[in-house]
N, C-alpha and C positions, 0 to 999 in steps of 0.2 A: 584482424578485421571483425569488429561486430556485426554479428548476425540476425537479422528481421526475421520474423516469419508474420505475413499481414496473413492473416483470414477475414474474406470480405467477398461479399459478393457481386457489387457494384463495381462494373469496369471501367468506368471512369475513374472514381475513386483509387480504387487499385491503380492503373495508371500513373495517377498523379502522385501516390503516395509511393512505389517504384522510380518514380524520376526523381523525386526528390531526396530519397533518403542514399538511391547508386550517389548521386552527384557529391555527397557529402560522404561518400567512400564507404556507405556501410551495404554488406550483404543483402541480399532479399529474396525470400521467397515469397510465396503466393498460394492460397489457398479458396477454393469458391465456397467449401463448405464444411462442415465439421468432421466429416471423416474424412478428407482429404489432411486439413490439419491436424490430426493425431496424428495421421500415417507420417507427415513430414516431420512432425515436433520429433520423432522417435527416430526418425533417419538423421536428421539433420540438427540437430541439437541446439538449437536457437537461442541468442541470449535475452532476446524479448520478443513477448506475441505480442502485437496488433490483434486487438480480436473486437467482431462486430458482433452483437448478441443477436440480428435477423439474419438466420444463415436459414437456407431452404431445407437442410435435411436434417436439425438441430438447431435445438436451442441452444445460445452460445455460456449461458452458463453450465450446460453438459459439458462444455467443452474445457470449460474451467474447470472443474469437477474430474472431467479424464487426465486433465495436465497434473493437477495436484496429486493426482495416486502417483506420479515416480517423480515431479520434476517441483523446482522450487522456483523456477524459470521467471522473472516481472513479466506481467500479464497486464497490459496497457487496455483497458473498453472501451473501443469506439460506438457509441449509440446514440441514435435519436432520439431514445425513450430517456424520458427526464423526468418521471416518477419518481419518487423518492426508493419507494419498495421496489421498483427496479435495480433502484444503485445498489441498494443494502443487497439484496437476494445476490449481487453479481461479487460485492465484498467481501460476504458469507463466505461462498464458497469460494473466495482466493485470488481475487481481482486483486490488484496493488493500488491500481487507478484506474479512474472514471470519467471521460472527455466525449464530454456531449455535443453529436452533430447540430448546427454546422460547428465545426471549430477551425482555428488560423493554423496554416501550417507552422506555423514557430513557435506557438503553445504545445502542438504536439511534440514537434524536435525539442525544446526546451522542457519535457514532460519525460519525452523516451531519453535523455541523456540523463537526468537525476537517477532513472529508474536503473540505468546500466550501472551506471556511477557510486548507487547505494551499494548495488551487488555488488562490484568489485572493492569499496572502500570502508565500508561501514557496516556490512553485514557481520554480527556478532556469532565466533566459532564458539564451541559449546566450555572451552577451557577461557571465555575472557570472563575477567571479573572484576574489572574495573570499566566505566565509562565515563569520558572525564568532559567537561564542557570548560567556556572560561569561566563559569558564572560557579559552578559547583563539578563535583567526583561523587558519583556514586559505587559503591563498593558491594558487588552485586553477593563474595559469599557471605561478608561480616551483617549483612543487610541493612548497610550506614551510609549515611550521604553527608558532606563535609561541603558547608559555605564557610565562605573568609575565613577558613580553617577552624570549624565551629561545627559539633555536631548537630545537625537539624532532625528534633525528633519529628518523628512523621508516626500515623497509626496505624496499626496492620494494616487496615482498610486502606490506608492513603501508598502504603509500601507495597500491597498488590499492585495494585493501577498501577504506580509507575513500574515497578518489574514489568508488568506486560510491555506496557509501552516501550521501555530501552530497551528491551532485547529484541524487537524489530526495529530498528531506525529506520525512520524516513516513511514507514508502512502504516497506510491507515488502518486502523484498528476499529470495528463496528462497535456502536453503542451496544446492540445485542451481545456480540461476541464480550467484552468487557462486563454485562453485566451477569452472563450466564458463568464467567470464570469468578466472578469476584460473588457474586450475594447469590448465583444458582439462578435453573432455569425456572424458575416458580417469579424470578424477577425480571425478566427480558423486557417489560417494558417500564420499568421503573427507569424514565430516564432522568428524572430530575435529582437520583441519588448519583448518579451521575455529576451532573452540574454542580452539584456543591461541592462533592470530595478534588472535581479538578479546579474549583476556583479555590478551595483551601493551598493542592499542590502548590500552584502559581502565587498565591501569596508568601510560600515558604521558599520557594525555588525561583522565581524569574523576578529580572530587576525590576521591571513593568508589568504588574499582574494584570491590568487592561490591555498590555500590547502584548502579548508572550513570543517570547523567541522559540521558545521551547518546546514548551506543548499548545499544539496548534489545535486547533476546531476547525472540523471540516461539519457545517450546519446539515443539520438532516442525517447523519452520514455516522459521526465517529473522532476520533483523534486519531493525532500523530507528533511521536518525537522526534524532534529535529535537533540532533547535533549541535 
């Protein structure tokens, strides 16, 4: 049985999101506020949080910030704050996703099922080293990527960015966090060097460099590689 742990302080909410997720057989716990949810996350080993970022006794990016010192756990944010520097700040420190109140309960079930799903199927152990799509393989130790059985050269600059990106699948990856690993923290907001080195990627890698299968843009926000 998959395991919930919601942290929310809204009992309604709470409620609804409790009846919904027992009835479709997964676990749940409950949490009012941010120490109550450490305490549980560390009892109770959860396969994803629910987590609301207005908690009364913390801020819930603390609480992202306490999970990520021992757990690797998807951490789903439920929030009304739709700032942009809210989503990144929540990213930063280790959000997976970002589901802005109000939201439909089938986006979210359709949201927490990928997120379970990455972790169990698609999470990369520190021994893979290959990742293979239909479209291309890339060969993480030879640090070569192979279309229609063709090497595609790529340039350092372009062969960072996707290393990062393939070795989380599925996991959004911050424009910040991307450019302080690739050009250093002197460039965290250069994001337009961004924009060009992932429209080169997709021209070299996806069959539709206007529709990408692969590497996705999440606007405001960052990327993500999709399998």
């Amino acid at each position: 049985m998959t395991r919930v742990l919601v942290v929310e302080d809204d009992p309604q909410l709470v409620r609804a999101l409790v009846i919904n997720l027992q009835v479709r057989q997964y676990g749940v716990d409950a949490a009012p506020d941010g120490t109550t949810a450490l305490r549980l996350a560390a009892a109770r080993q959860p396969d994803v949080v629910l987590l609301d970022l207005g908690l009364p006794d913390m801020d819930g990016v603390d609480v992202i910030k306490g999970l990520r010192g021992w757990t690797r756990v998807p951490i789903l944010v439920l929030s009304a704050r739709q700032a942009s520097d809210e989503k990144v700040a929540a990213l930063d420190a280790g959000a997976d996703d970002y589901i802005t109140k109000p939201f439909s309960m089938n986006e979210l079930l359709a949201r927490l099922r990928a997120a379970v799903r990455r972790t169990e199927d698609t999470a990369l152990t520190p021994e893979t080293t290959m990742v293979e799509t239909e479209d291309f393989g890339i060969d993480l130790l030879a640090k070569k990527v192979l279309r229609n059985g063709r090497d595609v050269r790529l340039t350092p600059t372009e062969w960072h960015l996707l290393e990062i990106l393939v070795t989380s699948p599925g996991r959004l990856i911050t424009q910040k966090h991307l450019l302080q690993e690739v050009w250093g923290v002197s460039h965290s907001n250069k994001t337009n060097y961004l924009r060009v080195y992932m429209a080169q990627l997709r021209r070299k890698l996806e069959q539709d460099p206007s529709r990408p299968r692969y590497l996705i843009t999440e606007p405001g926000m960052g990327y993500r590689f999709e399998a």
